[in-house]
mmCIF file of the C-alpha atoms, coordinates in Angstrom:
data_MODEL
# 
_entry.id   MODEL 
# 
loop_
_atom_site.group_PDB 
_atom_site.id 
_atom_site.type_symbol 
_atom_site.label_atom_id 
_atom_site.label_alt_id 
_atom_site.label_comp_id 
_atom_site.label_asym_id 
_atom_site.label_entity_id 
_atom_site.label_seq_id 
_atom_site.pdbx_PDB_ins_code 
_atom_site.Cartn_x 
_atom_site.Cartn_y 
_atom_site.Cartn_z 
_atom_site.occupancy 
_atom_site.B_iso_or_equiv 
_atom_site.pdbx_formal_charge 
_atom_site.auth_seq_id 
_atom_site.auth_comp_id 
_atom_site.auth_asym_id 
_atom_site.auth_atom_id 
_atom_site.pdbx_PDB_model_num 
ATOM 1  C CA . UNK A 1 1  ? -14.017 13.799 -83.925 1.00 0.00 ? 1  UNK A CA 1 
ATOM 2  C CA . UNK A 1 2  ? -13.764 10.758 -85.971 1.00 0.00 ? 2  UNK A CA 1 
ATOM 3  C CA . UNK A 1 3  ? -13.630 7.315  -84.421 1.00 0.00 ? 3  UNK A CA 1 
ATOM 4  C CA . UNK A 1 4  ? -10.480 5.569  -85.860 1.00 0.00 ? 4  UNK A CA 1 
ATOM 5  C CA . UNK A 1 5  ? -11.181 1.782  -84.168 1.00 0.00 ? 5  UNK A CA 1 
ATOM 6  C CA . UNK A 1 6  ? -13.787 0.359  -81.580 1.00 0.00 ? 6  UNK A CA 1 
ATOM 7  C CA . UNK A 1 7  ? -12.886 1.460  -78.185 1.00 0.00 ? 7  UNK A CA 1 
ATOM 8  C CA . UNK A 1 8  ? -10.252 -0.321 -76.539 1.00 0.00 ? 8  UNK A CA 1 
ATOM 9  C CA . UNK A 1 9  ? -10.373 -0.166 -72.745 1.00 0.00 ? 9  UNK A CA 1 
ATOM 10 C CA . UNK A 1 10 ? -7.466  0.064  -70.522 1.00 0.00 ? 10 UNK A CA 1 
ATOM 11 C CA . UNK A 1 11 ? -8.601  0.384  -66.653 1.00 0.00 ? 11 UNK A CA 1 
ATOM 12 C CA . UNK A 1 12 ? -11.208 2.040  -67.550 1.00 0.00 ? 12 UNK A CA 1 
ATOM 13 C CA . UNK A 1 13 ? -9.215  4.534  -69.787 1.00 0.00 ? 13 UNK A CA 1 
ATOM 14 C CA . UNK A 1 14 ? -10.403 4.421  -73.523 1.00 0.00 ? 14 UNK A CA 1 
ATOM 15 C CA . UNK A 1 15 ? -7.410  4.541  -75.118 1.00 0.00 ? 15 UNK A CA 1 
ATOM 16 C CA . UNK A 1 16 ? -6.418  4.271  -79.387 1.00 0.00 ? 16 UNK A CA 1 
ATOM 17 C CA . UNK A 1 17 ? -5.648  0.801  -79.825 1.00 0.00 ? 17 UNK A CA 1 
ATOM 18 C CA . UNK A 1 18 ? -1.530  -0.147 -80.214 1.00 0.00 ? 18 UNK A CA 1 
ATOM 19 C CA . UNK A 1 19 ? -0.834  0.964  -83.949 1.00 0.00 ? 19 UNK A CA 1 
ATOM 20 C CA . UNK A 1 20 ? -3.364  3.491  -84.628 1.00 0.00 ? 20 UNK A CA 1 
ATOM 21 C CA . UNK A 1 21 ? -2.393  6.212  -85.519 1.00 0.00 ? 21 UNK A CA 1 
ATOM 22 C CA . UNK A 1 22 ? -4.381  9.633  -84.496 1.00 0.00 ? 22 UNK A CA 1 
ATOM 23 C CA . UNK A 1 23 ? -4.670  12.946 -85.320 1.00 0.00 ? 23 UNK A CA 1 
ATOM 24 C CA . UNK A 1 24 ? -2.459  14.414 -82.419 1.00 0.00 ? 24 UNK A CA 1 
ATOM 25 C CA . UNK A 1 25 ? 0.792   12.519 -82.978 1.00 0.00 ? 25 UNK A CA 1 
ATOM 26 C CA . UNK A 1 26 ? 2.553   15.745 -83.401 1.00 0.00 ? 26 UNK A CA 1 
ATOM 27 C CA . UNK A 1 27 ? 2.363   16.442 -79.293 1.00 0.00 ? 27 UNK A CA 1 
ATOM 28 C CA . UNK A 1 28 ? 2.598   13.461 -78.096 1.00 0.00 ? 28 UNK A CA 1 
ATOM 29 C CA . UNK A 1 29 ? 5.486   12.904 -75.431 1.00 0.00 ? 29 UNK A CA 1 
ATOM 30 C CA . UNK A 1 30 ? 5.908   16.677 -75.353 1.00 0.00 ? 30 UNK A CA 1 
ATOM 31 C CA . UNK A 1 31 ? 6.019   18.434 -71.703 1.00 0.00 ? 31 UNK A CA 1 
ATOM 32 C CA . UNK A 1 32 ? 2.345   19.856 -73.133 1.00 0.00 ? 32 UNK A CA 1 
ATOM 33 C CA . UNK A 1 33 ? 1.185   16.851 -73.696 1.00 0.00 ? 33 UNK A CA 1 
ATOM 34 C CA . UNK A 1 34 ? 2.241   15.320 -70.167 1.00 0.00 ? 34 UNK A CA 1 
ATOM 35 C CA . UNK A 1 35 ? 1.282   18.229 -68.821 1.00 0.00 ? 35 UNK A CA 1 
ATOM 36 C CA . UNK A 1 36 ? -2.284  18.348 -70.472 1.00 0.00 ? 36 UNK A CA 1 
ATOM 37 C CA . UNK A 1 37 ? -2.298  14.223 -69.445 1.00 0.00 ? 37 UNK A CA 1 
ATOM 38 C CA . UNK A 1 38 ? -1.809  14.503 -66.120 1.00 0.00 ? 38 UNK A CA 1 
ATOM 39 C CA . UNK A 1 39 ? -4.810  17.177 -65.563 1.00 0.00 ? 39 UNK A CA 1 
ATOM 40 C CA . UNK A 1 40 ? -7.095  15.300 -67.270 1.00 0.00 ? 40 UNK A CA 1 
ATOM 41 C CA . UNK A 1 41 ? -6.562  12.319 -65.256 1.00 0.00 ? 41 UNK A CA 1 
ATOM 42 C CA . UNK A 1 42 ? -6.665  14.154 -62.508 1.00 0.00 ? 42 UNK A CA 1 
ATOM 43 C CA . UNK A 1 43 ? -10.024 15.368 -63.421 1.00 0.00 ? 43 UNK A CA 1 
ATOM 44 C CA . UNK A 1 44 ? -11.511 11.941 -64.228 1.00 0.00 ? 44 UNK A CA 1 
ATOM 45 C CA . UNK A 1 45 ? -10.488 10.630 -61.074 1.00 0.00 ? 45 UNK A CA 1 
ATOM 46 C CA . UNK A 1 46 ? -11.840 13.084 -59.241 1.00 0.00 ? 46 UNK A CA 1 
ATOM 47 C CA . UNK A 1 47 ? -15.252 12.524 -60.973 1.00 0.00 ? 47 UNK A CA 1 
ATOM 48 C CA . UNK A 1 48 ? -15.250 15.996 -62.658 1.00 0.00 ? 48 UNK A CA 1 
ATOM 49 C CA . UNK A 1 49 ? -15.194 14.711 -66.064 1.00 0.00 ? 49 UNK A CA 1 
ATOM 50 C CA . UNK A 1 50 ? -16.340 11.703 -67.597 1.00 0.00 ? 50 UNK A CA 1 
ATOM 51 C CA . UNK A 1 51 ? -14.154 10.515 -70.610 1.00 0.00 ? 51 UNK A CA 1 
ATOM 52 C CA . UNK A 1 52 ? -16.093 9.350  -73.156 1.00 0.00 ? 52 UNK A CA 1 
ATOM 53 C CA . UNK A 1 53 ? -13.944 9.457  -76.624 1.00 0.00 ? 53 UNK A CA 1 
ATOM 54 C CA . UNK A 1 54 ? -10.250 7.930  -76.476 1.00 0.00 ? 54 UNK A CA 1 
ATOM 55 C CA . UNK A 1 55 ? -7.984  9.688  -73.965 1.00 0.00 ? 55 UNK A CA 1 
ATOM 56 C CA . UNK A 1 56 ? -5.651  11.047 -77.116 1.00 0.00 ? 56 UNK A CA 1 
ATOM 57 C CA . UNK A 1 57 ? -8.294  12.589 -78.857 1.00 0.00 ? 57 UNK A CA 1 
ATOM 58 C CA . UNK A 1 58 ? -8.898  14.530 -75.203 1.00 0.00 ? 58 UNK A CA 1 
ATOM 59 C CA . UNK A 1 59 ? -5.551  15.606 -74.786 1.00 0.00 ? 59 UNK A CA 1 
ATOM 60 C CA . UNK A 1 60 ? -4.400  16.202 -77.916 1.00 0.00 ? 60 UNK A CA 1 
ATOM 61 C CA . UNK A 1 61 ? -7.312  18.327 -78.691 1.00 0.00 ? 61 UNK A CA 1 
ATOM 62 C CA . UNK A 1 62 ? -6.453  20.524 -75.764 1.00 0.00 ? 62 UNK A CA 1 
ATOM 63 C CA . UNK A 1 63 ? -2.576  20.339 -76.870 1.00 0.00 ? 63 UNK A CA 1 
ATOM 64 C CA . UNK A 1 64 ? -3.727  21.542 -80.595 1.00 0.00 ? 64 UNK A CA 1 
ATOM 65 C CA . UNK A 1 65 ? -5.548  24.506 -79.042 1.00 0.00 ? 65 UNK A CA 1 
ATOM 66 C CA . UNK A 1 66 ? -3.085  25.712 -76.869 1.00 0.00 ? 66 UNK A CA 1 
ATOM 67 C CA . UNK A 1 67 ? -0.522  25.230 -79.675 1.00 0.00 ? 67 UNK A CA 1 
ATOM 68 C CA . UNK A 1 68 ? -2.057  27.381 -81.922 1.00 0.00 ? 68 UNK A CA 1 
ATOM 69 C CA . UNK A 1 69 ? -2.695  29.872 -79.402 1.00 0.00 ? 69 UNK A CA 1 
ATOM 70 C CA . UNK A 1 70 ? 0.615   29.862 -77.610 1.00 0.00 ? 70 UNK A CA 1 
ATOM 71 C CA . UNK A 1 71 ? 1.938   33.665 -78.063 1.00 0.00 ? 71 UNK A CA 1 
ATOM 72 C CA . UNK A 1 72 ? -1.650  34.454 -76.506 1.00 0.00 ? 72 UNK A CA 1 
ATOM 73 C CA . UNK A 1 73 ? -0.702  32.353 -73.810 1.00 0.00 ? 73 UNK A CA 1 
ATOM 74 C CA . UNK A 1 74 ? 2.434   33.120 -73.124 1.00 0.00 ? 74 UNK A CA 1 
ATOM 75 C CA . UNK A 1 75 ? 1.748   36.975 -73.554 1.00 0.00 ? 75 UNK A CA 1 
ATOM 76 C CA . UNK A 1 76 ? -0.698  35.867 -70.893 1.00 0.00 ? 76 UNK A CA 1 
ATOM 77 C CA . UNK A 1 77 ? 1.428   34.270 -68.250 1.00 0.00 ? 77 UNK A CA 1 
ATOM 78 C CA . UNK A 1 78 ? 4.173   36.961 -68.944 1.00 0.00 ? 78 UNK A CA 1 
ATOM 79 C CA . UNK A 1 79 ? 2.074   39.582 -68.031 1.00 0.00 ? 79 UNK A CA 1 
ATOM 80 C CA . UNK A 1 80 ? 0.307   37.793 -64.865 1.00 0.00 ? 80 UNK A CA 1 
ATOM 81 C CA . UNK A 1 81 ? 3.767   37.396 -63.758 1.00 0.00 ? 81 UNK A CA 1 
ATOM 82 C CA . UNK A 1 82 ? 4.390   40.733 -63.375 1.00 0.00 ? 82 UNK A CA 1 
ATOM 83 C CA . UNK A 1 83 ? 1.612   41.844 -61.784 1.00 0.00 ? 83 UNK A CA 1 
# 
């Protein structure tokens, strides 16, 4: 991934400094993104993964892949739902 600014920390969160943009705009504020957000912080806190590129580059990574594999995903949950 390409660095867009020096890190910028926020309580101990690298985050993309106020008016840069980044490459995962598109999901931002969607449910996937909170969604995708909230596990990751969960994860950091509990010390089972150590952030070390901004936290929008993490999540929206993970938001771009499940995007682009979302039928497989849903076929996925559909049929686990059923079982």
């Amino acid at each position: 991934m390409v660095r867009m600014a020096k890190t910028v920390k926020n309580e101990t969160v690298q985050r993309v400094p106020k008016g840069q943009a980044h490459p995962y705009v598109r999901w931002e504020g969607t449910p996937l993104w909170r969604a995708v957000e909230r596990a990751v912080a969960d994860l950091v806190q509990n010390k089972d993964l150590v952030e070390d590129e901004y936290r929008e580059y993490i999540v929206g990574y993970i938001c771009k892949i499940v995007d682009r594999r979302k039928r497989a995903v849903i076929a996925q949950l559909r049929s686990h739902s059923h079982s």
